[in-house]
C-alpha positions in Angstrom: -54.7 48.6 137.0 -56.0 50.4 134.1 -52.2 50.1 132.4 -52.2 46.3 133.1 -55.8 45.4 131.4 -54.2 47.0 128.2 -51.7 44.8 128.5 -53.4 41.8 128.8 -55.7 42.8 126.3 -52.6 43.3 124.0 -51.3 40.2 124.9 -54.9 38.1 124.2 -54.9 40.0 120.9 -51.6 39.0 120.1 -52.2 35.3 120.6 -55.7 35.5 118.6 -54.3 37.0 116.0 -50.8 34.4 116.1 -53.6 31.4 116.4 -55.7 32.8 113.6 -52.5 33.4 111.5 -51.2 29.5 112.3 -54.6 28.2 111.4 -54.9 30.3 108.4 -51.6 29.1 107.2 -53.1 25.4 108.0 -55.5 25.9 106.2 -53.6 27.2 103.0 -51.4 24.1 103.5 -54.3 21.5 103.5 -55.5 23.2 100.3 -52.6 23.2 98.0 -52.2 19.2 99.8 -55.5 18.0 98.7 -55.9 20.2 95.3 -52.5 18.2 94.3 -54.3 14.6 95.7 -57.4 15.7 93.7 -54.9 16.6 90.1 -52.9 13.0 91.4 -56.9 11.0 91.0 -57.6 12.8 87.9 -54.5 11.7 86.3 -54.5 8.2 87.3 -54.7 5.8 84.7 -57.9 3.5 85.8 -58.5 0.2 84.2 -62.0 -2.1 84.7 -62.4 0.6 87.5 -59.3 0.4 89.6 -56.0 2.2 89.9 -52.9 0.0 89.4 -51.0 -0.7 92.5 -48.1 2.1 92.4 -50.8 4.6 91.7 -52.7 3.3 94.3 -50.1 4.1 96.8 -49.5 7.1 95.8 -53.1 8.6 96.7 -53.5 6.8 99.6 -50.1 8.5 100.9 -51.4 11.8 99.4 -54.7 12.1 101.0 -53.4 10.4 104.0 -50.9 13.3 104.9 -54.2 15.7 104.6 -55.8 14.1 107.3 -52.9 14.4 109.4 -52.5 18.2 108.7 -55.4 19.7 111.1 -55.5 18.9 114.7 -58.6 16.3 114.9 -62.1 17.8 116.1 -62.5 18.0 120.0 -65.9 16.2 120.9 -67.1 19.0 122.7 -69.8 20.3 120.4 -69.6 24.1 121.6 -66.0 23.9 120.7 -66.5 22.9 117.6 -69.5 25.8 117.1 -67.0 28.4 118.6 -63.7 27.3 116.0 -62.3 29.7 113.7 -63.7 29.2 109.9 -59.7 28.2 108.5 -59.9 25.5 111.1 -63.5 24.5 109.9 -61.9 24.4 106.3 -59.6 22.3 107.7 -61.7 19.6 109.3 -64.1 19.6 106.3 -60.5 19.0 103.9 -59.8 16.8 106.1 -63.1 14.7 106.6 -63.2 15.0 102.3 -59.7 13.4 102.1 -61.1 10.5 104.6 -64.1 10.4 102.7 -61.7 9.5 99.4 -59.7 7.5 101.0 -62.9 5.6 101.1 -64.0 5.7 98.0 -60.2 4.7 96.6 -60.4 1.2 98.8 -63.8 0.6 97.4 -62.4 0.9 93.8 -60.1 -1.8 94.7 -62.4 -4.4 96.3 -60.8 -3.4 99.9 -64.5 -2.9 101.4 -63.4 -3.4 105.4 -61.0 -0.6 105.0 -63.0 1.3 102.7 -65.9 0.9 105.6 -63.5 2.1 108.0 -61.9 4.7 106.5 -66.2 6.1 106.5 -66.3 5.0 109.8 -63.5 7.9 110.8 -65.4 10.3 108.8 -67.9 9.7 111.1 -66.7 9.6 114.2 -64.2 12.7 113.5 -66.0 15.2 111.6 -69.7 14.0 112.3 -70.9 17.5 112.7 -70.9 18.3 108.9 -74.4 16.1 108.2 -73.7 15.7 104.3 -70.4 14.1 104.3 -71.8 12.2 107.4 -74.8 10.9 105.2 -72.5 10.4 102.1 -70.1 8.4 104.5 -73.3 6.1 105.9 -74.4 5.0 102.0 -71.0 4.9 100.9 -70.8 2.5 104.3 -74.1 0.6 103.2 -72.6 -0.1 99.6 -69.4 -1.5 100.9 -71.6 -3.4 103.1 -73.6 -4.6 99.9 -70.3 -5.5 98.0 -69.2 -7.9 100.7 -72.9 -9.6 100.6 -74.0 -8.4 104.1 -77.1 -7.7 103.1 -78.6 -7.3 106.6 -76.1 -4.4 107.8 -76.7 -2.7 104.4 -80.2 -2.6 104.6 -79.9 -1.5 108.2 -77.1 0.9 106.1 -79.4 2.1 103.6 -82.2 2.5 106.7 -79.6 5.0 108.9 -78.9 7.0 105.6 -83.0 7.4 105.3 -83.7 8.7 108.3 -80.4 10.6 109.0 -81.4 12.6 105.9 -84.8 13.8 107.0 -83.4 14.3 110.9 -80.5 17.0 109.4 -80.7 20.4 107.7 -82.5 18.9 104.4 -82.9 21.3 101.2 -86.4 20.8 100.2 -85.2 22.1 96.8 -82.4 20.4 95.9 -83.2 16.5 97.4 -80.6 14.2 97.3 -81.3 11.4 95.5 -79.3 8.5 96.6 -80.3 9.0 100.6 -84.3 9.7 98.9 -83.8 6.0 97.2 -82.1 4.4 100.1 -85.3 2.9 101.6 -86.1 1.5 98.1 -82.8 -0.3 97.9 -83.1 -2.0 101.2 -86.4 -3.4 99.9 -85.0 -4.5 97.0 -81.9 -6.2 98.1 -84.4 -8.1 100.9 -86.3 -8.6 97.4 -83.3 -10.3 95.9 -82.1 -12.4 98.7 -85.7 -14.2 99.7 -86.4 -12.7 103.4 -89.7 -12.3 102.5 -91.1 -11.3 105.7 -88.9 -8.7 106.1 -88.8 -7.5 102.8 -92.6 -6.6 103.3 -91.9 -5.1 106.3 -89.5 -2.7 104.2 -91.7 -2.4 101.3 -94.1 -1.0 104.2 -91.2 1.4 106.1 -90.6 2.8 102.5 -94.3 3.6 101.8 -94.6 5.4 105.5 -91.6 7.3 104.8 -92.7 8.6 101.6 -96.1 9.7 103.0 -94.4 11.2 105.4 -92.1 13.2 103.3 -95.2 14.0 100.9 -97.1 15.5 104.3 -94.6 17.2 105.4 -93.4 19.2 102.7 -96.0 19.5 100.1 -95.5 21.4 97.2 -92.3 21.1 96.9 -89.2 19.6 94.9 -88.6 17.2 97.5 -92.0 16.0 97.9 -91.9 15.6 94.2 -89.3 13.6 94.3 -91.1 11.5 96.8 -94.2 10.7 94.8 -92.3 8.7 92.0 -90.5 6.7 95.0 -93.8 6.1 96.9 -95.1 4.4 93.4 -92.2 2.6 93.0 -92.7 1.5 96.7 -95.9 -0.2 96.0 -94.9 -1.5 93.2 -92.0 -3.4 94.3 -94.5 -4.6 96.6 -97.2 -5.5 94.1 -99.3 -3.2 95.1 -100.0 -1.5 92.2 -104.0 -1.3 93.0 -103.5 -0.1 96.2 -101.0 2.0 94.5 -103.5 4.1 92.5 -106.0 4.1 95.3 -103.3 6.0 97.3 -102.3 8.5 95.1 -105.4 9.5 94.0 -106.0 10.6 97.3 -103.3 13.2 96.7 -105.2 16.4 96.0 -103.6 19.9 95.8 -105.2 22.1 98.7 -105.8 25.1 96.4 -106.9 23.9 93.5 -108.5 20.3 94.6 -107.0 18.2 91.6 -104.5 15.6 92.1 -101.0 17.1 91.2 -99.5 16.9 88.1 -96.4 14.4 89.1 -99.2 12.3 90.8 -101.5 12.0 88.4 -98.5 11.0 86.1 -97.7 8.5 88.0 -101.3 6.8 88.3 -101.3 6.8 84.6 -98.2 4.7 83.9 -99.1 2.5 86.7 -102.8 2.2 85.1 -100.8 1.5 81.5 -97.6 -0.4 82.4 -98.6 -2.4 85.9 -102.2 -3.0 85.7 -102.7 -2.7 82.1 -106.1 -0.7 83.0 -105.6 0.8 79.6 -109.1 2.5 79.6 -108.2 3.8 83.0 -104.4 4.9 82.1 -106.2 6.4 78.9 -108.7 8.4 81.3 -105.7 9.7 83.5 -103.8 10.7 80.5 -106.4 12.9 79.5 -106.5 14.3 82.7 -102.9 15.6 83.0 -103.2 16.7 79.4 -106.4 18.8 80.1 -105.5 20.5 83.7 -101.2 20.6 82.8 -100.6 21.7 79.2 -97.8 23.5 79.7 -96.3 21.1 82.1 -92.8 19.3 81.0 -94.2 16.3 80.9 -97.0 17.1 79.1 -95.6 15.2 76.1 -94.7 12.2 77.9 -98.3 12.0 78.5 -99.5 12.9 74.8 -97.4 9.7 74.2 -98.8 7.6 77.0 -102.4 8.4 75.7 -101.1 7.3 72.1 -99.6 4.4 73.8 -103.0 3.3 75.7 -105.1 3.9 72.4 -102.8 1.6 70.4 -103.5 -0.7 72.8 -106.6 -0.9 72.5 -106.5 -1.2 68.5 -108.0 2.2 68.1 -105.3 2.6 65.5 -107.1 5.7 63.9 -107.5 7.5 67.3 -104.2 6.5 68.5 -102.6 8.3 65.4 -104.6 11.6 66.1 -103.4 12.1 69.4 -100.0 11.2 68.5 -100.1 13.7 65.9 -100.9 16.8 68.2 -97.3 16.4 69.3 -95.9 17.8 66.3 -97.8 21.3 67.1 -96.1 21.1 70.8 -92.8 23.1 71.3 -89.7 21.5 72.7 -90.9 17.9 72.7 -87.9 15.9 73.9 -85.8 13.9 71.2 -86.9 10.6 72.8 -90.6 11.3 72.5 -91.0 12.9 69.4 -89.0 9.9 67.7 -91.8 7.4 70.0 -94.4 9.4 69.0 -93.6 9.1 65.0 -92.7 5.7 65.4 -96.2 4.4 67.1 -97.5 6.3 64.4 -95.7 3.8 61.8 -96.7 0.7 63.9 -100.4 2.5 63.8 -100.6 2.2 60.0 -99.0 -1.7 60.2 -101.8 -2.7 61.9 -104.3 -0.9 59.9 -102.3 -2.4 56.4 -101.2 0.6 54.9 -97.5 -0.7 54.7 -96.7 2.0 52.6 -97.6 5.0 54.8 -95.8 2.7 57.5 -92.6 2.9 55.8 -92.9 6.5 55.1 -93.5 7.2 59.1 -90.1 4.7 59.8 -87.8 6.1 57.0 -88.8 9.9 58.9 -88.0 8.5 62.2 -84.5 6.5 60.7 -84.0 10.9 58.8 -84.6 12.6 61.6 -84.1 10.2 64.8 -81.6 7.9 63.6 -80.0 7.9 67.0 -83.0 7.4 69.1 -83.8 3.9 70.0 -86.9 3.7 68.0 -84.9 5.4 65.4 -82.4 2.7 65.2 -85.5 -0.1 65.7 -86.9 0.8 62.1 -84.2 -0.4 59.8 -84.7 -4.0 61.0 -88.2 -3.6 61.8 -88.7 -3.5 58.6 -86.4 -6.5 57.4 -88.4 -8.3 59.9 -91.9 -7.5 58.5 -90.6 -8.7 55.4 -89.3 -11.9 56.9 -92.8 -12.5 59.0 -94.5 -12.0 55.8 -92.0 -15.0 53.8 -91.5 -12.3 51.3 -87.6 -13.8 50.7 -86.4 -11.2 48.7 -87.8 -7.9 50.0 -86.6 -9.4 53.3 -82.9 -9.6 52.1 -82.4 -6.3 50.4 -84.1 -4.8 53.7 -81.4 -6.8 55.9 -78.4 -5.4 53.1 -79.8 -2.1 53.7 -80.4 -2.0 57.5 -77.0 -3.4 57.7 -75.6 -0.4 55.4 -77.5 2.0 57.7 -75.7 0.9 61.0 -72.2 0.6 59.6 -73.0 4.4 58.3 -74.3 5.2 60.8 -71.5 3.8 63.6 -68.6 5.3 61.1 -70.5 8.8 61.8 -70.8 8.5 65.6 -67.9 6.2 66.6 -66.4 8.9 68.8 -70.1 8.3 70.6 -69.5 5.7 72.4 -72.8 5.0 73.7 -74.3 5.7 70.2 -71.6 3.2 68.1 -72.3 0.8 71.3 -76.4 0.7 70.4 -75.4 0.5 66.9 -73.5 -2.3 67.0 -75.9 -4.4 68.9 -78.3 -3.6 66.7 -76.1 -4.6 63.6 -75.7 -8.3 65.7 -79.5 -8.3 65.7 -79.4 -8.0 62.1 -77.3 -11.6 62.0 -79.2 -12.9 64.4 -82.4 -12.6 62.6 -80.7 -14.0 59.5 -78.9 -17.2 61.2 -75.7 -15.7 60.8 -74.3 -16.9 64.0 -70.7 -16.6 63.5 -70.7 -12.8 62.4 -73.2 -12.7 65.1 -71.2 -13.6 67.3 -68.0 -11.7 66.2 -69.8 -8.3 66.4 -70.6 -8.8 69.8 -67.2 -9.6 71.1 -66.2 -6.6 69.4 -68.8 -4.3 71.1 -67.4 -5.5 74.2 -64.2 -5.3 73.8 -64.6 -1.6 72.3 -67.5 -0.5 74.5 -67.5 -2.1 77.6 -68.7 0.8 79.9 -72.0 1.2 78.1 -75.2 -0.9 78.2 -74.9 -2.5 75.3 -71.1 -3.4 75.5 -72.1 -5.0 78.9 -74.7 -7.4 77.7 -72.7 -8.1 74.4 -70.9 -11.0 75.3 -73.4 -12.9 77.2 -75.5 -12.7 74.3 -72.4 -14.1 72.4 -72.0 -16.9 74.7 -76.0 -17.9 74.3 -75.4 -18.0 70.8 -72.4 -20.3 71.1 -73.9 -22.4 73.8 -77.7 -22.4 71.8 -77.0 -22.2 68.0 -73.0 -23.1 67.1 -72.7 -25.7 70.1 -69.2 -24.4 71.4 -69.8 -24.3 75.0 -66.2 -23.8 75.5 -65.7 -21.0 73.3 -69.1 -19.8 75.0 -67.6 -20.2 79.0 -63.9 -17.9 77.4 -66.4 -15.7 76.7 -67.9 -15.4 79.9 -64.7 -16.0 81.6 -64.1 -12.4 80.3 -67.0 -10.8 80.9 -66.7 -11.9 84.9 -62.8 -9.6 84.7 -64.4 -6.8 82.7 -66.9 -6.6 85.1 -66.0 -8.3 89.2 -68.5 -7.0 90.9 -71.4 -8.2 89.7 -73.8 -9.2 91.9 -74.6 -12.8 90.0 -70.9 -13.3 89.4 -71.2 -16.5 91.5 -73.9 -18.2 89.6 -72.5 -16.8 86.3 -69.1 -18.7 87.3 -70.5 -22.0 88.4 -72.9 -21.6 84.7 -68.7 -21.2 83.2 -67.8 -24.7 85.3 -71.1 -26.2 84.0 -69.9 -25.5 80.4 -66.0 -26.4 80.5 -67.3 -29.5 81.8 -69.6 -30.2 79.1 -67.1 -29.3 76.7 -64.6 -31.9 78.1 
């Protein structure tokens, strides 16, 4: 008896370790298949966001033959618990190469199959609750695409709660499924249900006070505050807004915390315009958080609310204890001198104004207010009727930016601003024609950046408003509508085109 339990225990061991072996060697398989898929997407050429259709195939037959290379899941959950960890590798390969499969049919406007593709995800390898959750949004945007708004909000809803009801890391939040309530209430927003876009606005606001509650103190609740303020203000709430989050108070200390009271200032400043209340709650944060990062931010804001209120003098003394702060971000130092400039405009010392701009264009020439105070000037000038001063400003501001693009044209995003900002220069000036030139050319060059996007409308406007070519103006947005399909007003921007060929008949 003794002899044949060895045996058998021999034998069990023998098939363990032959299973283990097979499923190891699965597993080695599935990772050489999708690391080769994954070099394949990396190396695909892809134009206006999409793969051209040989390339195409070729990933989707590559990650294809990964999910066919591990067994799928049983939907016994103990099973599941109890598998080896190379055939856990393998379902997770496996539910990552689905989960790209999706992602590639989204890229080429295929949203049904892109939503099934999700869907398998899902249903297959649902026990892993981030790709599950990724799956669900990546589901609610396809839905979005295809302008069914109703199942992505109901998308965007699942992802929501599905995030809080898994294994959520209170220190790392994710983002996207932390917005997903406020993107429901916006699309609702956008396409008129108004009743139930308050009842969203409403879910949003519960389910950030929930989050807030629950985990106080930490990243994720955070995170939460800024969305509950965006929450009431997408409702146009902003009073009850502040009324709410001053009811925030850290237990220990009895103060309302930092990210809070941050938040009830720029709503004060920016929604309410309470600029005496904003300049109150700036002081605040300033006074309890010094060391805070966004300490500086609110240095600004309290410059900000004091320029407002035409206390010019006071606005410039606050703005000046930036300087004696360390590591003030790029953005905010440049704000800060360049309120500073705008300070001593309205209190007519031009010259000291010009001082404060020409060290903001030396030091933060790449900063948006940076690049704001070559024209600024050239515009003063031109407010003022002084003809000449105005025109050697324009010459120069115009020198700056071409300098200034030859320096950072391997920047896209900086040449992009640049170039925008050298239109504005024709613009103000009535050159329409070069105005319109340099924005076609930012387009064509920079069409993945902000300003490349909005170049050629502003061309057409200028064609349609100012040169009377509303055919030349309807080519132009017949191109922007290719470089860019899936915008969501692409069907009023096309029958604005039809409107314009007709005219132009």
């Amino acid at each position: 008896m003794r002899n044949s339990l060895f045996v058998l225990v021999i034998v069990s061991a023998s098939l363990f370790l032959s299973c283990s072996e097979t499923e190891m060697s699965q597993q080695f398989k599935m990772e050489k298949a999708i690391d080769r898929a994954n070099r394949m997407k990396k190396q695909a050429s892809f134009t206006e966001g999409r793969v051209d259709s040989e390339e195409y195939s070729n990933l989707n037959r590559a990650f294809e033959a990964v999910t066919a290379m591990a067994p799928v899941p049983p939907a016994d959950s103990v099973s599941i618990k109890n598998a080896s960890a190379p055939l856990l590798t393998s379902w997770q390969m496996a539910g990552l190469a689905l989960y790209n499969l999706g992602l590639l049919e989204i890229d080429q406007g295929n949203y049904d199959r892109a939503f099934e593709y999700f869907q398998r995800l899902i249903e297959r390898y649902g026990f892993k609750p981030h790709q599950v959750q990724t799956a669900l949004f990546m589901q609610a945007v396809a839905r979005y695409r295809q302008d069914r708004f109703q199942e992505a909000v109901t998308l965007y809803n699942q992802v929501a709660q599905y995030y809080l009801s898994a294994a959520l890391s209170v220190y790392n939040p994710n983002l996207d499924a932390l917005e997903s309530p406020l993107t429901a209430a916006k699309i609702l927003e956008d396409t008129d249900r108004s009743e139930k876009f308050r009842s969203q606005v409403h879910k949003a606001i519960d389910y950030y006070w929930n989050i807030i509650n629950s985990y106080e103190g930490s990243p994720l609740a955070d995170a939460a505050v800024g969305k509950l303020a965006s929450a009431f203000l997408i409702g146009d709430l902003a009073d009850s807004a502040v009324a709410a989050l001053s009811l925030v108070k850290d237990e220990n200390t009895g103060r309302i915390p930092p990210l809070v009271q941050y938040n009830i200032a720029m709503i004060q400043q920016k929604n309410q315009e309470d600029y005496k209340g904003a300049e109150k709650s700036y002081r605040a944060f300033v006074k309890y958080y010094p060391d805070h990062p966004l300490a500086p931010s609110a240095m600004l804001g309290l410059g900000v609310t004091l320029y407002k209120r035409e206390e010019y003098e006071k606005a410039r003394q606050e703005l000046s204890v930036l300087e004696k702060v360390q590591r003030v971000p790029f953005e905010i130092a440049a704000e800060g001198h360049y309120l500073t400039a705008l300070c001593f405009e309205k209190e007519d010392k031009w010259q000291r104004a010009i001082g404060e701009f020409d060290y903001v264009w030396a030091n933060y020439a790449i900063s948006d207010k940076g690049m704001e105070g070559p024209i600024h000037k050239a515009e003063y000038y031109q407010e003022k009727g002084e003809k000449e001063l105005a025109a050697r400003a324009f010459e120069e501001a115009e020198n700056d930016y071409r300098r200034l693009m030859d320096l950072y044209s391997a920047r896209m995003d900086i040449a992009a601003r640049t170039m925008s900002y050298l239109a504005r220069c024709y613009v103000s000036q009535n050159r329409w024609e070069e105005a319109v030139e340099t924005l076609t050319q930012a387009a064509g060059k920079f069409p993945r950046t902000p300003a490349g996007f909005s170049a050629l409308p502003q061309a057409a406007e200028i064609l349609t408003d100012k040169l009377n070519r509303p055919g030349d103006a309807a080519r132009q947005l017949r191109t922007f509508l290719v470089l860019y399909p899936d915008i969501p007003q692409q069907t009023g921007i096309a029958a604005y085109i039809d409107s314009l060929e007709r005219i132009s008949r």
